[in-house]
C-alpha positions, 0 to 999 in steps of 0.5 A: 500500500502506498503512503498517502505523503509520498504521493504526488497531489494531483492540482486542478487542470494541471496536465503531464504535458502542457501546463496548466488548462482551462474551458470554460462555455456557454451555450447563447441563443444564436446561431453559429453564423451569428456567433461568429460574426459577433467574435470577428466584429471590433465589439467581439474582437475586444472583448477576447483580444483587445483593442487590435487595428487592421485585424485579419483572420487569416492562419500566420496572421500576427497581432498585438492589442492596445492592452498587451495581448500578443500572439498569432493565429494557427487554425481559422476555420470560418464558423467553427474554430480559431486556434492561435498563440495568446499570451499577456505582455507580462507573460514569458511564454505564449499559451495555445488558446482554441474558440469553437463553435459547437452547434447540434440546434440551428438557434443555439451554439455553445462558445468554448474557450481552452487554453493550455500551456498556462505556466501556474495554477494561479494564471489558470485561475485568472484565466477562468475568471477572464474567460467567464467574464467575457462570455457573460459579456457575450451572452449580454451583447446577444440578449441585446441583439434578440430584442433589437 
């Protein structure tokens, strides 16, 4: 039987090879058409990036946000995932962050957002309360948009 103390504590969302990770989604009542079109627009785009000019979508492409988000986007598929490097100005690595959008409803698409390569329990934390907070503000611009 092992001793309990001499066996390693398992820490949240911690992984054996890339850091520490983080999902955080919600599902809205949009369709995937929708949900894209808000993240590609400015208001999207600030709310996950930062203010960024001249922004394309397009797989290479570089960027650097008034706030000090960097990175650069690795995967773009048009209505369904961008998968890019991210990282804050302060941090010495850059983390992989992934945005799906998952749909099996025509009116309702799930917004995913997982980032790994997070170098400490702690940015995971932020990193869920950051990414909570922008799909709530999400969720808030497209009640809006319903009523409107």
């Amino acid at each position: 039987m092992k001793n309990q103390n001499t066996e390693s504590r398992k820490i949240v969302g911690q992984t054996a090879s890339t850091g520490f990770q983080v999902g955080v989604r919600r599902t809205m009542p949009i369709t995937p058409e929708q949900a894209w079109a808000f993240l590609t627009s400015s208001e999207g785009v600030r709310l996950w990036l930062g203010h960024v000019s001249n922004l394309t979508f397009r797989e290479g492409e570089t960027f650097i946000s008034s706030e000090g988000i960097s990175g650069q986007f690795r995967v773009v598929k048009p209505l369904r995932q961008f998968r890019l490097k991210w990282s804050m100005k302060d941090w010495e690595k850059p983390s992989t962050l992934q945005i799906r959008l998952l749909s099996d409803k025509a009116d309702r698409t799930t917004i995913s957002f997982h980032q790994e390569n997070l170098d400490h329990e702690n940015t995971r934390e932020q990193m869920k309360l950051h990414w909570e907070e922008v799909l709530n503000e999400i969720r808030q611009k497209v009640s809006i948009l319903e009523r409107e």
